[in-house]
Structures are given as C-alpha cells and as structure tokens.
C-alpha positions in Angstrom: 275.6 -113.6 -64.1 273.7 -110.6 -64.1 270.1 -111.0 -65.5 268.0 -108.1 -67.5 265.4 -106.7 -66.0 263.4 -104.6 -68.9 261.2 -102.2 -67.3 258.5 -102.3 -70.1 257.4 -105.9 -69.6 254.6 -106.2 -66.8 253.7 -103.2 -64.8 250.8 -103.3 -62.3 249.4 -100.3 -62.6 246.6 -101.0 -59.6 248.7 -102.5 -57.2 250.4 -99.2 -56.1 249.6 -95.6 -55.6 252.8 -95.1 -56.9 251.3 -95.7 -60.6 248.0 -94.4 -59.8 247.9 -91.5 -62.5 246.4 -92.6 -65.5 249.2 -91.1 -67.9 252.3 -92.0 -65.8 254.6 -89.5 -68.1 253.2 -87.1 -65.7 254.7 -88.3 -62.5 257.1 -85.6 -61.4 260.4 -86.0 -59.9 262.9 -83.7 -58.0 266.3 -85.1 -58.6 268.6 -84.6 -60.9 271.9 -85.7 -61.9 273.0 -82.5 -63.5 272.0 -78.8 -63.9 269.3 -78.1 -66.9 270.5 -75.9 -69.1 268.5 -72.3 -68.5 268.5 -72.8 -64.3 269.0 -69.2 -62.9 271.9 -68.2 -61.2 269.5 -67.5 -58.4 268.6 -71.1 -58.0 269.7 -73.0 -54.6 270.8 -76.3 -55.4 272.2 -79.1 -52.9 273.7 -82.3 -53.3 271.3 -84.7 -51.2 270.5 -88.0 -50.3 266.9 -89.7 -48.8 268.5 -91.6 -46.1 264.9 -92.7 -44.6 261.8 -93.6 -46.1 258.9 -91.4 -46.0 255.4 -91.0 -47.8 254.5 -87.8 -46.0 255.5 -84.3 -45.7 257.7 -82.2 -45.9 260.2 -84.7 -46.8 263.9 -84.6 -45.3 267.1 -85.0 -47.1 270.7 -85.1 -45.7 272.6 -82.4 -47.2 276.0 -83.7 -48.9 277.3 -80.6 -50.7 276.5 -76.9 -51.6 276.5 -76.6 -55.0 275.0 -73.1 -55.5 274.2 -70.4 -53.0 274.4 -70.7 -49.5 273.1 -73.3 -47.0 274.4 -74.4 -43.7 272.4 -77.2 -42.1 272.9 -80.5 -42.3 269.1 -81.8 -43.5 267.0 -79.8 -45.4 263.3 -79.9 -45.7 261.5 -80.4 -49.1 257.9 -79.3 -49.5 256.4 -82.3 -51.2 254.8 -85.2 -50.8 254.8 -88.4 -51.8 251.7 -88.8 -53.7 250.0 -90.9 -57.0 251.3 -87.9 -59.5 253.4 -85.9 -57.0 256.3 -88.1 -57.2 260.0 -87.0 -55.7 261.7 -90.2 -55.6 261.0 -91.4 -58.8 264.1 -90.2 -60.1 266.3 -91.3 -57.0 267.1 -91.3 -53.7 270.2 -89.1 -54.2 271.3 -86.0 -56.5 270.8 -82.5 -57.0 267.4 -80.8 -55.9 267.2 -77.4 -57.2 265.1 -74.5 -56.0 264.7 -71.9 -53.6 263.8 -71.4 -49.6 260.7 -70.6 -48.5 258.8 -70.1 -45.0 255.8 -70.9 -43.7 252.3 -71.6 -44.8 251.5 -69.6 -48.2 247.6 -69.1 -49.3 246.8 -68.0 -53.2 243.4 -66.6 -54.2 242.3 -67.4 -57.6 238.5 -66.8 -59.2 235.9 -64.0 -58.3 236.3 -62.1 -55.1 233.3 -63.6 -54.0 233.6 -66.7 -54.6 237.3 -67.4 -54.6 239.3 -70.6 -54.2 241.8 -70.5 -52.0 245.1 -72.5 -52.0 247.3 -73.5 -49.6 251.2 -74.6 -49.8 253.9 -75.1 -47.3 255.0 -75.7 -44.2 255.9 -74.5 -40.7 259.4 -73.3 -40.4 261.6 -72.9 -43.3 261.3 -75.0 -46.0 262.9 -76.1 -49.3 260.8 -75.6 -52.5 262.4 -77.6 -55.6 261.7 -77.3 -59.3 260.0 -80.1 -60.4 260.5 -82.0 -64.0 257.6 -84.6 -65.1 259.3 -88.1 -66.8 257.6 -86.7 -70.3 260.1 -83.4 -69.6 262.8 -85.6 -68.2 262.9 -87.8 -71.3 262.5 -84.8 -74.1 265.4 -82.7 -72.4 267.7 -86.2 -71.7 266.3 -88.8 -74.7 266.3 -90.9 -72.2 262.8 -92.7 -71.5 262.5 -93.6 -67.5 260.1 -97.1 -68.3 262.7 -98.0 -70.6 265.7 -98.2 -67.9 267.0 -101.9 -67.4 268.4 -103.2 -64.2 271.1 -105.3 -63.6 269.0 -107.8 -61.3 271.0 -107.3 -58.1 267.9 -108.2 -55.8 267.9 -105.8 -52.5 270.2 -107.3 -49.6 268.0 -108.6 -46.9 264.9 -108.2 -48.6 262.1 -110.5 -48.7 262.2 -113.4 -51.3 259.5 -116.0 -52.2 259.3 -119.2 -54.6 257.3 -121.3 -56.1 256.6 -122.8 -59.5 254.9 -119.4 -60.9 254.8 -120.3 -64.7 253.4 -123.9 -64.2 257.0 -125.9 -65.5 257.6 -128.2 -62.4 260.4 -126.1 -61.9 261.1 -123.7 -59.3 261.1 -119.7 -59.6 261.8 -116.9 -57.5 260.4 -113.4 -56.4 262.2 -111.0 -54.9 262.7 -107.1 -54.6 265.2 -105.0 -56.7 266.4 -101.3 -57.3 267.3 -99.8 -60.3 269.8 -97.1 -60.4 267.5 -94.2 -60.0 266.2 -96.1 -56.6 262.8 -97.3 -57.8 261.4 -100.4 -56.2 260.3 -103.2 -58.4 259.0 -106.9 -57.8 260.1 -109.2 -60.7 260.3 -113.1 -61.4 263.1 -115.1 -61.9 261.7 -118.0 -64.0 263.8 -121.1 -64.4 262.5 -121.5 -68.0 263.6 -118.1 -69.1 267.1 -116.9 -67.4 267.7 -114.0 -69.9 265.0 -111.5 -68.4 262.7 -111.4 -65.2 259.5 -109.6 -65.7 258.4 -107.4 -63.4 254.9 -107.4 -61.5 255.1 -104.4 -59.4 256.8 -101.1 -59.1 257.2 -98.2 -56.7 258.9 -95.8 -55.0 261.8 -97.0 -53.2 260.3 -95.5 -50.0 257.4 -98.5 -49.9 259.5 -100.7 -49.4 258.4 -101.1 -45.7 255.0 -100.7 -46.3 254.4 -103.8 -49.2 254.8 -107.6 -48.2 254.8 -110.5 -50.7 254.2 -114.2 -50.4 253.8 -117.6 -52.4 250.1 -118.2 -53.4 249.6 -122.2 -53.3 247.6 -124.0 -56.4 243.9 -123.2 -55.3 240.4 -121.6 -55.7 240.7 -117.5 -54.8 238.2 -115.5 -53.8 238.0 -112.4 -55.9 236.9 -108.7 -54.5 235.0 -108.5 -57.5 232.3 -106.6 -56.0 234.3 -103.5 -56.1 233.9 -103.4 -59.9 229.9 -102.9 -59.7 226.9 -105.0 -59.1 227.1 -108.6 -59.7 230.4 -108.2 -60.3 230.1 -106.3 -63.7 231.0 -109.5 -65.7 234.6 -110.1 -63.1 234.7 -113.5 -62.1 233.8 -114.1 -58.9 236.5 -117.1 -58.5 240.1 -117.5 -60.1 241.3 -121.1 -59.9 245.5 -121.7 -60.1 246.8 -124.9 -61.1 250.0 -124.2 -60.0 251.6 -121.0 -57.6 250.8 -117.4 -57.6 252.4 -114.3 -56.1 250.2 -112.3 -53.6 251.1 -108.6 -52.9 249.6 -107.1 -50.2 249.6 -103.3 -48.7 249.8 -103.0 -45.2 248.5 -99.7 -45.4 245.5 -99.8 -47.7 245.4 -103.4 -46.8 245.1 -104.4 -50.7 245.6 -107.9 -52.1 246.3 -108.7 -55.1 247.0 -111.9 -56.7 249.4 -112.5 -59.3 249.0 -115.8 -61.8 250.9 -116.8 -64.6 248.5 -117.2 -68.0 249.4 -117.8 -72.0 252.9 -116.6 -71.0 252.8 -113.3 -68.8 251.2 -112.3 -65.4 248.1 -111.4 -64.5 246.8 -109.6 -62.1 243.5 -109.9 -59.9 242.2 -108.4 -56.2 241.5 -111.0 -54.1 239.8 -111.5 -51.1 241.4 -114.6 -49.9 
C-alpha cells in the first residue's frame, strides 16, 4: 500500500543548496507540461528529457520532439545553472523548455559610462536560452502550489536506505530516497508508529542524488559545529545527546553534516561535527 508523502511537513531548509533562498517561491524552473497561454509564435520549444545529472553549466538535455520551430540535433544545450535560486529541475526532469537560440558569450552594460557594470551571459557555441517561470508564477497561472504536491512513496530503486528506531518506540523505521512526479529528490521517514504519512527531512533536486549520502545515527553524545553560529556558540548548544537513533545527512561536496533527531513529535535538525 502506497503511503502519503505531504510535502509541507519537515523541510530542511539548511541541509541543501537547493533550498538556500530565503523565499523559496522564487526558485525558478524551466519545464513545463504545456504551453502558457501568450507564448509567441516565435518561441522554440522541444520536448526534452535530463538523462544525466548535472549541477553545472550549460546543462544538456536529450531532445525527444520538435514542438515548434526548427531544431535538428539530438541534445540541446540550456544556459543555466543549477544554483540556490536558479533552479531548472525543480519542475522535472522531462517536458517542454521553451525559448530561443543563442551563441556565444553576451556582455550588457548598465550604470554610468564611467563606472559601468558589466554582465556577462552564455556560453561557447550555440546555446539554448529558455523562459524561465518562478514556483510563485507557476502556482498563480496553474493553482497548483509545488510544496503542496504529495508523493505516492515509491522509494527510488537502488537507492540507499537506512533504519533505526528514529521516533524512540522500540520499533524499527526506515529512511530512504523518493521522487515525486515533477523529479524532486526528497529523504523521508517511514515510522512504524505512523503508516499513513512519512515526513520528509530533506529535499532537492533530483540531480543530487549522487552527491548526498545518509546513515543511521546510534543513541549518543554529538558534537555540534556550533561555532559557526558566533562566539561561544551564540547560545547553540555545544552537545546534543540522543536517547535513541538519528539520521545523519552528509554532502560530499560541501562536506556538511547534519544530524537529524526525533523531539516532542517531529525532526529536528542540527550540524554536527561528529
């Protein structure tokens, strides 16, 4: 039986660059599942899919269809990157991009002539530039909110898995990566006390998949980075004691650790030094 997975219970907003922007309705996306209403005739728009992950630049889709205008290769390359509020996958890892070819390396002046400030944008050889639409837009032209979506709880195939007795029952829970439709990565909890929904701990872009790792945390005394919030600590504790398992999440790349404990009946969240 499938179980619920509502997006709007526990989202770690510090354990992923992914939700780095302090208002995430203004995360942008690229795909989309239909044409908006207004898009110019003009407008080149493909039928792609992400095949590999990627969080640099340009970004490379496979081409599946033409749907308006001409294009004849079989990839095409997408100037953008996947950055904190500069999001393309957030709406999926296949659909419709829509936009128009470009080439090369364009500069824009702005400000006085003396003192201008100079932007850059692009890449070498030709390369797609899509129209953009932030999750605030997305949700007033669909009604559809994207941290309202549910999943069906069909963790990924071959993806890692961890358990422990996370909600201090005796009883044993499990961890373990899932996709939603729209291709977002998510962490939840399967809790043995509470089969009807799995809240989730973590979220991303499907493309970190690769690049995040996960483990049980055993009953114990951690050692908190709480130095990073100031001298003395600023009033973090320096220590965070479990009496029964936690979830660590670590990033290989910004080698982050975060610690995730069960208390008064949702996670928490802490760095950790271990």
């Amino acid at each position: 039986m499938w179980r619920a997975l509502a997006l709007a219970v526990v989202i770690a907003c510090g354990a992923s660059p992914a939700w780095a922007c302090e208002d995430p309705y203004n995360i942008q996306g690229l795909i989309y599942d239909d044409v908006p209403a207004g898009t110019p005739a003009s407008a080149l728009i493909l039928d792609v899919a992400f095949d590999e992950a990627t969080d640099t630049g340009p970004l490379t889709a496979r081409v599946r269809r033409v749907v308006q205008g001409e294009y004849r290769e079989a990839t095409v390359r997408l100037g953008v990157v996947n950055s904190s509020c500069l999001y393309p996958l957030i709406f999926g890892r296949e659909g419709l991009i829509i936009g128009e070819l470009r080439r090369g390396v364009e500069r824009q002046s702005f400000g006085p002539n003396d003192h201008p400030l100079v932007l850059t944008r692009g890449f070498k050889r030709t390369w797609f530039r899509p129209l953009l639409e932030s999750v605030a837009e997305r949700r007033d032209r669909t009604g559809v909110d994207a941290f309202a979506r549910t999943m069906d709880g069909t963790p990924i195939e071959g993806a890692q898995t961890a358990s422990g007795d996370f909600d201090g029952d005796n009883a044993t829970d499990t961890a373990a990566f899932y996709e939603d439709e729209d291709g977002n990565l998510a962490i939840a909890v399967a809790r043995a006390a509470d089969d009807s929904s799995m809240p989730i701990i973590w979220s991303g872009d499907i493309s970190s998949l690769p690049r995040f790792t996960f483990r049980t945390a055993p009953a114990g005394i951690y050692q908190t980075d709480c130095n990073a919030h100031g001298p003395n600590c600023d009033g973090a504790p320096a220590t965070v004691t479990l009496t029964h398992d936690g979830i660590i999440i670590e990033g290989l790349e910004e080698r982050s650790r975060t610690l995730y404990y069960w208390l008064d009946g949702a996670f928490e969240e802490v760095s950790v030094r271990e």
